[in-house]
C-alpha positions as CSV (number, residue, x, y, z in Angstrom):
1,X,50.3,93.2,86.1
2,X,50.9,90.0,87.4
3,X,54.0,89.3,84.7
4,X,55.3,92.7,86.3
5,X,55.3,91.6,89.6
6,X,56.7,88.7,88.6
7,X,59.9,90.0,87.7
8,X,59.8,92.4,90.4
9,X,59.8,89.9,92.8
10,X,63.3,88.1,90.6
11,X,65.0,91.3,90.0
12,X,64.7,92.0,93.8
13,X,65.7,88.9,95.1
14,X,68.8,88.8,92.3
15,X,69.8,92.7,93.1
16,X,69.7,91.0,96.9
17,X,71.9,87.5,96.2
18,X,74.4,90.2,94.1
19,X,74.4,92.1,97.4
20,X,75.0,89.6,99.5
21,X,77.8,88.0,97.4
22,X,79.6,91.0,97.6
23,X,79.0,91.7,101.4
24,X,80.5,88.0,102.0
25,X,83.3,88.6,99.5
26,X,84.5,92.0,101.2
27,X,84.3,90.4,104.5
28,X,86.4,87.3,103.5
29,X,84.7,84.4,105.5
30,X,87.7,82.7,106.0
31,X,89.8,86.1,107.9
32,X,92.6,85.5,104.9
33,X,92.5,88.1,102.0
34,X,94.4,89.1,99.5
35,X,95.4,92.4,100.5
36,X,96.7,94.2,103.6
37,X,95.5,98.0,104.7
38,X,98.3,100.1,105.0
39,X,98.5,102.4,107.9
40,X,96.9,105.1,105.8
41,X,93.9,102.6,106.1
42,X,94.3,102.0,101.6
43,X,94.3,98.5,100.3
44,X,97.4,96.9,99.5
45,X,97.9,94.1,97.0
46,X,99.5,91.5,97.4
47,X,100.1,91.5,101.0
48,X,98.6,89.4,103.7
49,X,95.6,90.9,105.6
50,X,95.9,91.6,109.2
51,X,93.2,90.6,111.4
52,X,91.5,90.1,114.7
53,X,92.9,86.3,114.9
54,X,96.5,85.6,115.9
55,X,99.1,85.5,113.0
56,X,101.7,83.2,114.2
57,X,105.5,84.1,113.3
58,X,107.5,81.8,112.4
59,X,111.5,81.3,110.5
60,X,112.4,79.9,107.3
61,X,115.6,79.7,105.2
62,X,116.7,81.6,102.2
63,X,119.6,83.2,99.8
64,X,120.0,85.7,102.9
65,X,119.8,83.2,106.0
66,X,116.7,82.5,108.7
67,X,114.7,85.2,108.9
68,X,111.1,85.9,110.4
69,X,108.1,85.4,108.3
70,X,104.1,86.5,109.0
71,X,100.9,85.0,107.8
72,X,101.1,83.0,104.2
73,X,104.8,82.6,105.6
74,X,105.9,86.0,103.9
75,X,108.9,87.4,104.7
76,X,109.2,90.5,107.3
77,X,111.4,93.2,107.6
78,X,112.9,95.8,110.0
79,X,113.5,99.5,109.0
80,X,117.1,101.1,110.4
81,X,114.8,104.6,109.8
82,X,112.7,103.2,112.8
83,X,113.3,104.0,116.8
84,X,113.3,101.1,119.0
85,X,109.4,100.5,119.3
86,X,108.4,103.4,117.5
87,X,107.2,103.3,113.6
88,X,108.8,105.9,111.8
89,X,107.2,104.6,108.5
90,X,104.0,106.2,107.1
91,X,102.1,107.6,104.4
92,X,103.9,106.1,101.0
93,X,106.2,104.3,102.7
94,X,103.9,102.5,104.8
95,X,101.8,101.7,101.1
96,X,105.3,100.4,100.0
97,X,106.3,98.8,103.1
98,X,102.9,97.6,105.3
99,X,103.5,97.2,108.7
100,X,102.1,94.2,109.9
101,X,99.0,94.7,111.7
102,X,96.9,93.1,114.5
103,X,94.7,93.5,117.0
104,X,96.2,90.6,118.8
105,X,99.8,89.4,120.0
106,X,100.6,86.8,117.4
107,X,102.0,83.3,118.0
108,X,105.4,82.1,118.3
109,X,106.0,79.5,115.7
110,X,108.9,76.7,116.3
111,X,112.4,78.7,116.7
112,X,110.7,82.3,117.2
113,X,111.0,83.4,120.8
114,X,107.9,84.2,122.0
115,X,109.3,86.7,124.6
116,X,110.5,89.0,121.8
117,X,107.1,89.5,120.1
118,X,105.1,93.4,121.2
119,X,103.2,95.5,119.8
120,X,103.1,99.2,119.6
121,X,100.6,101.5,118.5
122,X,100.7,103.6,115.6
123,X,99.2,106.9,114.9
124,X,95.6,106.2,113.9
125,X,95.5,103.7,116.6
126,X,96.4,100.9,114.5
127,X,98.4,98.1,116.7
128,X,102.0,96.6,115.0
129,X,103.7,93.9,115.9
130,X,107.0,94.2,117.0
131,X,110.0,91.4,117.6
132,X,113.0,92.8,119.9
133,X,111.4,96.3,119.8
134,X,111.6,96.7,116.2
135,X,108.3,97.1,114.1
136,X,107.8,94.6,111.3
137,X,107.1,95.1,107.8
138,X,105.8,92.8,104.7
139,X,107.5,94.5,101.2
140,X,105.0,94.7,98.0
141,X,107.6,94.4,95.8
142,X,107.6,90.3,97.4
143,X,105.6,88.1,95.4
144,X,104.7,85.7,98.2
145,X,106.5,82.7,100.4
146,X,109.7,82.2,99.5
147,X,110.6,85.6,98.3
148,X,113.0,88.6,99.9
149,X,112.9,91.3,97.2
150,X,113.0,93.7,99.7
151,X,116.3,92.5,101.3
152,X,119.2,95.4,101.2
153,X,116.4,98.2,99.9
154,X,117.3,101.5,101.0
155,X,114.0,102.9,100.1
156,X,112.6,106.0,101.9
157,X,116.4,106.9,103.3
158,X,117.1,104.1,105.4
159,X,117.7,100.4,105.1
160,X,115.4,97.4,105.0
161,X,116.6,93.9,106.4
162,X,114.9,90.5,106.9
163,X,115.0,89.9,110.8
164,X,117.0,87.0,112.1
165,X,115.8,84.5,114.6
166,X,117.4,86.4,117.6
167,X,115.9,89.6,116.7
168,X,118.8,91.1,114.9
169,X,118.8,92.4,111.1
170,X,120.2,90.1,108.5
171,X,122.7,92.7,106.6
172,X,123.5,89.9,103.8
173,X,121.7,91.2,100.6
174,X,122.4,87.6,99.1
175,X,119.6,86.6,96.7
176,X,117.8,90.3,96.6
177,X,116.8,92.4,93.9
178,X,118.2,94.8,91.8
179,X,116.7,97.6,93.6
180,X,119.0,96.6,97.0
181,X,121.7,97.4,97.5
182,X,124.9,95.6,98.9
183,X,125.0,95.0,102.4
184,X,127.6,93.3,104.8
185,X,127.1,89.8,105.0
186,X,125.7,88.5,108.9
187,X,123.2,89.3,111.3
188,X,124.1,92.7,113.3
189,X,122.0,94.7,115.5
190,X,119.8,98.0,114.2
191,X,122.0,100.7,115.6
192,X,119.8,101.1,118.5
């Protein structure tokens, strides 16, 4: 009887260590995962996560010019299929494209005008962050800093461009995919 409890007591407390591994791994200690929740609320690999501390946005250089970039220093994108602070983008294209998410206003890094930073509220309640009234975006197809698959798509019946210091999109497709098409080279505005 004794041997019995015995292991009992260790499967208990190793059923209880597995547990609490798992709880800590789900719940990320350091508020940086892997993955992003779409606006569906499903898991998205490969994206950054949004969370209840401040992302700060910030610009960096590429094939296509300066353009914006969120937390891990990923690139984001504006949608031509979206209304001046109003998401247009859900379902699969919001599993394609994530909007990037927060429950607070992010940060202005050095050369992003913090004036031009909002948020809006999706359906679902979810909040998005905004910069000169147009939602922002991360792209799966973008395999981390650095890269601008996403750049010229024209995925889900609209246009996808990486968002310029002022605000405006960047209509170069320089340096994009194969799955983007041809753009005008500058920054414009959105049409709006």
């Amino acid at each position: 009887m004794t041997q019995l409890n015995t292991f009992r007591t260790k499967a208990g407390a190793a059923v209880a260590a597995i547990g609490a591994a798992s709880l800590l791994a789900a719940c990320g200690s350091s508020g940086h995962a892997a993955h992003s929740t779409s606006a569906s609320g499903a898991a998205v690999s490969g994206t950054p996560a949004s969370d209840h501390r401040s992302i700060q946005l910030a610009i960096a250089g590429g094939h296509a010019g300066r353009h914006l970039t969120g937390a891990g220093g990923r690139a984001l994108y504006l949608w031509e299929g979206d209304r001046r602070n109003h998401s247009n983008c859900t379902g699969a294209c919001a599993g394609t494209w994530p909007p990037l998410l927060s429950r607070v206003k992010p940060t202005a890094g050095r050369g992003v005008k913090s004036h031009e930073i909002g948020m809006i509220t999706r359906r679902g309640g979810a909040r998005q962050v905004t910069f000169n009234g147009h939602p922002l975006y991360y792209y799966v197809g973008d395999s981390g800093r650095g890269t601008t698959a996403g750049q010229g798509s024209d995925q889900f019946g609209a246009k996808w461009w990486l968002v310029s210091p002022s605000g405006a999109a960047i209509t170069s497709s320089h340096g994009s995919s194969s799955n983007a098409s041809s753009g005008s080279s500058g920054a414009s505005g959105s049409g709006w």
